[in-house]
C-alpha positions as CSV (number, residue, x, y, z in Angstrom):
1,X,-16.9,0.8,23.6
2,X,-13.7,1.9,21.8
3,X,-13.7,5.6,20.5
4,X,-12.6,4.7,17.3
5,X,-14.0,3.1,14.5
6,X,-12.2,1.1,11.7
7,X,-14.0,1.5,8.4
8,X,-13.0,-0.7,5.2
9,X,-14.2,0.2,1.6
10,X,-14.9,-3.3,-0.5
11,X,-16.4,-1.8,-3.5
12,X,-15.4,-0.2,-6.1
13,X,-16.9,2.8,-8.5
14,X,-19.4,1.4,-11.0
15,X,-22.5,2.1,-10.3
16,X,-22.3,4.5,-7.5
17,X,-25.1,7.0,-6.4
18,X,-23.8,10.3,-6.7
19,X,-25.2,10.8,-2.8
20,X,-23.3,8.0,-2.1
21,X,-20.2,9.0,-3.6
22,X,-20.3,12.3,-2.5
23,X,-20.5,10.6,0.8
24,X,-17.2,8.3,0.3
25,X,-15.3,11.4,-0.7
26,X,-16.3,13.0,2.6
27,X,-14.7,9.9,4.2
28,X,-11.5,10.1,1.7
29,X,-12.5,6.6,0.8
30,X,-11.8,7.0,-2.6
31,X,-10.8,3.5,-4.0
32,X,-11.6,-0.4,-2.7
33,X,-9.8,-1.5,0.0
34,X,-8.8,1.6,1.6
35,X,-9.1,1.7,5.0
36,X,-9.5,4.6,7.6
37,X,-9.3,4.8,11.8
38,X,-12.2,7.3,12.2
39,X,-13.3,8.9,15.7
40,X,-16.8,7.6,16.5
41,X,-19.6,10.1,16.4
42,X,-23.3,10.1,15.2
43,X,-22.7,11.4,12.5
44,X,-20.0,8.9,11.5
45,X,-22.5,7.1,12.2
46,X,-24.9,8.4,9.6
47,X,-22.8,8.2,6.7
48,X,-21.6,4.9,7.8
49,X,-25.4,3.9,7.2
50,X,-25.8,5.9,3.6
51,X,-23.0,4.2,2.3
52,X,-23.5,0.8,4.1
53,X,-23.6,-1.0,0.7
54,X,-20.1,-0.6,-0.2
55,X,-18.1,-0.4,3.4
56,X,-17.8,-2.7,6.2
57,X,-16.6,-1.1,9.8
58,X,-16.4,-2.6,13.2
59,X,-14.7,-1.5,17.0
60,X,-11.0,-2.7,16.5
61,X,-8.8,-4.2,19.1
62,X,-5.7,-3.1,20.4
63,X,-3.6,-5.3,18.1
64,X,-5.3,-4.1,15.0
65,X,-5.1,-0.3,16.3
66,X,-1.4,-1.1,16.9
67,X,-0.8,-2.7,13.4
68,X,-2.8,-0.2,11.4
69,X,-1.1,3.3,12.9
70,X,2.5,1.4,12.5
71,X,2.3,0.7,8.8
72,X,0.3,4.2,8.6
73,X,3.5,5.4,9.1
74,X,1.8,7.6,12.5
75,X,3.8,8.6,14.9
76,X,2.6,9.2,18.6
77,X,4.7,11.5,21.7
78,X,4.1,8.6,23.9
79,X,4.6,5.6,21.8
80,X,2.1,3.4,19.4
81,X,1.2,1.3,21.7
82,X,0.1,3.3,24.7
83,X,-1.9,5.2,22.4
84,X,-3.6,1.9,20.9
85,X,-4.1,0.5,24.7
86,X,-5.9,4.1,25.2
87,X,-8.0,4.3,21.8
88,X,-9.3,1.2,22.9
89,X,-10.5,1.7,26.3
90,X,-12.1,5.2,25.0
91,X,-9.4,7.5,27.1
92,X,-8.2,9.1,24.2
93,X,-9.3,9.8,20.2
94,X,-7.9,11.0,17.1
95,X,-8.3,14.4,15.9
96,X,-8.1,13.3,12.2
97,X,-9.1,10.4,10.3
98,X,-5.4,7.7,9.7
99,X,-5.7,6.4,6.6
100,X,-4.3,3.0,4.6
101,X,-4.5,1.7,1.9
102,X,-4.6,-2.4,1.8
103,X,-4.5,-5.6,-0.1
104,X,-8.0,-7.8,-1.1
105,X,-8.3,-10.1,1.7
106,X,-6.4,-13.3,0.9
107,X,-8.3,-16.1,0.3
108,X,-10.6,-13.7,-1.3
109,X,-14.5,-12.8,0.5
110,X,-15.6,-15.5,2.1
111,X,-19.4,-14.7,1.8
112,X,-21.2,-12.2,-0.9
113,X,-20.2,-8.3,-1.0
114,X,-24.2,-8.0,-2.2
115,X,-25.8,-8.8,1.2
116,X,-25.2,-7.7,4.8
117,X,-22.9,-8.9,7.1
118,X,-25.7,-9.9,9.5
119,X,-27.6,-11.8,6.5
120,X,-24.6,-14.0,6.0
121,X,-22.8,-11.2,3.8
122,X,-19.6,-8.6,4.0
123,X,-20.6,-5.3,3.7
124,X,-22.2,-3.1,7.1
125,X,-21.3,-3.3,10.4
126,X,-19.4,-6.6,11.6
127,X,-18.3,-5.2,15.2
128,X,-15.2,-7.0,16.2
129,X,-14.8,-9.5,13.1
130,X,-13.4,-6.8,12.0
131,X,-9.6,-7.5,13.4
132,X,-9.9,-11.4,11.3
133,X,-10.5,-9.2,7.9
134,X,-8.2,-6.6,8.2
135,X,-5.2,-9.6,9.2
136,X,-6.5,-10.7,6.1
137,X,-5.7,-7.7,4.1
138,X,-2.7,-6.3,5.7
């Protein structure tokens, strides 16, 4: 399991609860289709699940780590991609959330933003489908 989690907003602000909001300003996932490299931790987890209905995360590969920090404009002491290799295999995580901001995935959703990922949807937890979306969007 990777230590980091990549978490994609694809909604925007009509509508929202103001628990869930409050929630997706904790996260600094102000606007749709920002995107974030958090550190996993229950509590992630936790508001992960009370905002479920307008992001999507999963465990990223390498290759999406690598991509993501680079046009993040991150720099690391021992080079992108070592760091990448070891976010991946869990030796080391990130002391702050790296945030990006991206495109709408071209070709547009391929199933509905209103149901689950696991109910044939977008939104929730998609584990490692989630390096074909963000290519998608970058």
């Amino acid at each position: 399991m990777t230590s980091v989690l990549m978490v994609l907003r694809i909604k925007g602000n009509v509508g929202l609860d103001p628990e869930v909001e409050k929630t997706l300003e904790s996260l600094r996932l102000d606007r749709a289709f920002k995107a974030g490299l958090y550190p996993s931790s229950p509590t992630l987890m936790g508001m992960l699940r009370r905002a479920q209905r307008y992001l999507t995360w999963g465990e990223p590969n390498k290759q999406t780590i690598f991509t993501f920090l680079k046009k993040a404009g991150y720099v690391a002491e021992d080079g992108l991609e070592k760091l990448a290799e070891k976010l991946e295999r869990g030796e080391s995580s990130l002391d702050k959330p790296v945030l990006l901001r991206l495109r709408p995935p071209s070709g547009g959703f391929k199933r509905s933003v209103k149901r689950a990922f696991k109910s044939g949807g977008e939104y929730g937890d998609r584990g490692g489908e989630i390096n074909e979306l963000f290519r998608r969007m970058i």
